[in-house]
Steps between C-alpha positions, in 0.01 A plus 500: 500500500540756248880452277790784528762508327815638688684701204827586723668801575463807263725726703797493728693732665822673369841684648305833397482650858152579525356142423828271636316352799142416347266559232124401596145552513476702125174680415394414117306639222435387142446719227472313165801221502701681775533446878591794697655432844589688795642333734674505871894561435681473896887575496697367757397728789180380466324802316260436266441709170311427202633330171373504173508260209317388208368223347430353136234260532399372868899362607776635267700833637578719261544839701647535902582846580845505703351769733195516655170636372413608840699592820402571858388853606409666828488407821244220443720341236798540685614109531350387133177521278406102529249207263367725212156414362368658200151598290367706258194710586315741234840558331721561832770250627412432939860330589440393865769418729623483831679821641763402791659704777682284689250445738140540308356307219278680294256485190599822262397565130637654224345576178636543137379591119836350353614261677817696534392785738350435754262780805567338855178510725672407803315279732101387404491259803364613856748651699469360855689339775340140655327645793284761308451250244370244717332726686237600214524143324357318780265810606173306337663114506770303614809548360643155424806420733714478189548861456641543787763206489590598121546864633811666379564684847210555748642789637484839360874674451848374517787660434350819423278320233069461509478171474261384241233180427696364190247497209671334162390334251353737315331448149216689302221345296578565090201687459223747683213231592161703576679808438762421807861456546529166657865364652592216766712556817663324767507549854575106640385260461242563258417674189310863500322665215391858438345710233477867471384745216826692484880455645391844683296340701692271702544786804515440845114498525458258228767222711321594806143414394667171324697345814127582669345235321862304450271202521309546183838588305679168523472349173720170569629299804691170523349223490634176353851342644735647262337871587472466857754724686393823202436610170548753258456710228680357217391561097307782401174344474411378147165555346324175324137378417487286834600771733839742583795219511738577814817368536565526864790359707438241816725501785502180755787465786719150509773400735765673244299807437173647298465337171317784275315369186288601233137505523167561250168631610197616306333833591144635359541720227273775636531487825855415569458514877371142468719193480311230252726253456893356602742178473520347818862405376782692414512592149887429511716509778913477594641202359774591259846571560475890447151491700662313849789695535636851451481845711178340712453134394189330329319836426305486146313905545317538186458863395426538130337287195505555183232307216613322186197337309354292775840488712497686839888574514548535873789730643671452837779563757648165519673473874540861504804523256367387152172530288366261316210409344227229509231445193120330529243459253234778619220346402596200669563697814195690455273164441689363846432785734092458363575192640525648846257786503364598837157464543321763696238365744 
């Protein structure tokens, strides 16, 4: 089994109101010896905004604003912006994150030259309640009995609210592959990917045509013991000679609740859509002090890395309160996974 080294935790909460219930799940990027993170700030009322601090080096703060970088707006937003990730794509910032309203769950985008200002694009994700959605993902195959059980609410308004099939979770590739925009999804339990040529293009038409052949789009399901119940998006995925490195998290159920690790898979470097490799253990799991209990006990959701030399600095919401940060040699991880390739028949 590969070695990880738990480094602790990197950030706690404060009495600042906007961050004095939890700070978690932090989208990262390097440039040069600095780590830039964004991460989920929830105050007391459980509303989530996003923090900002910086980094010297891959775990020294030097910078924490006391305010957020990013607050809530509109209607979609209206209970928190949730679990940042973050890339860099032909010289534009894609933050992803998870827009809240109380009763929906959705993938949204924002985009930014500066790091400092940053265009809202609203919601990128299909916009659907469980009945349509089921309706044209099982119109050419079965629609795995999962989806259904998983299902935020299978019925279609409450409260004077559509209710919508929660789709988080959601993280873009670093870089156009073939000319495309390539990001993962989640609708539970598994892992969706998608690629278009332009942000522009992900209309009505476009999510039609893709829950049509909902089949073909599922990059990822569970399917070792410590992934069983779900997975999801985790890491933005991380581009090396053997293949795009993702950094997922596994979810399995246990008498005292779901236990949600970390994860690695290996995905072709051209084509993405395919799945070419992945541990068959968890790459680390709860087992620490800060990682078993907190605001929803032994959670470890990793959601941004940062590289230093050959050291994959790993970022994560530790119980849903703290992030920390795990470290692996990524060759060593790299020369495990090749370990476990998949062969295709």
């Amino acid at each position: 089994m590969i070695l990880v080294k738990k480094e602790g935790v990197i950030l706690r909460k404060t009495p600042l109101d906007f961050e004095s219930q939890a700070v978690l799940n932090p989208a990262v990027i390097k440039q040069g010896n600095l780590v830039y993170m964004f991460y989920r700030a929830v105050s007391k009322k459980n509303y989530s905004t996003i923090g900002f601090c910086q980094l010297n080096g891959p775990l020294e703060i030097t910078k924490r604003l006391n305010l957020p970088i990013l607050t809530p707006m509109g209607d979609t937003e209206s209970r928190g912006i949730e679990d940042p990730r973050i890339v860099k794509i032909d010289g534009c910032y894609y933050l992803t994150y998870t827009a809240f309203d109380g009763f929906n769950a959705m993938g949204s985008l924002a985009t930014s030259l500066d790091l400092k200002t940053f265009k809202r694009h609203g919601i990128i994700v299909p916009v659907i309640s469980f009945p349509e959605f089921k309706s044209l993902a099982q119109h050419k195959c079965k629609l795995n009995e999962k989806y259904s059980r998983f299902a935020h609410d299978k019925t279609i308004i409450t409260m004077n609210t559509r209710l919508l099939v929660w789709d988080k979770d959601l993280v873009f590739f670093p870089r156009r592959i073939n000319n495309q925009l390539y990001f993962l999804h989640r609708i539970k339990p598994d892992i969706q990917i998608a690629s278009v040529n332009e942000l522009s293009d992900l209309n009505n038409l476009f999510w039609t045509n893709y829950l049509l052949n909902f089949n073909h789009n599922i990059l990822l399901t569970p399917k070792y013991d410590h992934e069983i119940s779900y997975i999801g998006g985790g890491c933005p995925p991380i581009e090396t000679t053997e293949g795009w490195l993702v950094i997922y998290h596994g979810v399995h159920d246990t008498t005292k609740g779901y236990v949600y690790s970390a994860c690695a898979a290996l995905l072709d470097l051209e084509n993405p859509e395919k799945e070419i490799a992945r541990l068959p253990y968890p790459l680390f799991k709860p087992e620490t002090a800060w990682e078993l209990s907190g605001e929803v006990d032994s959670v470890c959701f990793p959601s941004g890395t940062a590289i230093f030399g050959d050291t994959l600095y790993i970022y994560y919401g530790a119980a849903d309160e703290q992030i920390a940060c795990a470290s692996v040699n990524l060759s060593a991880l790299l020369a495990e996974l090749s370990t476990f390739r998949i062969t295709i028949l």
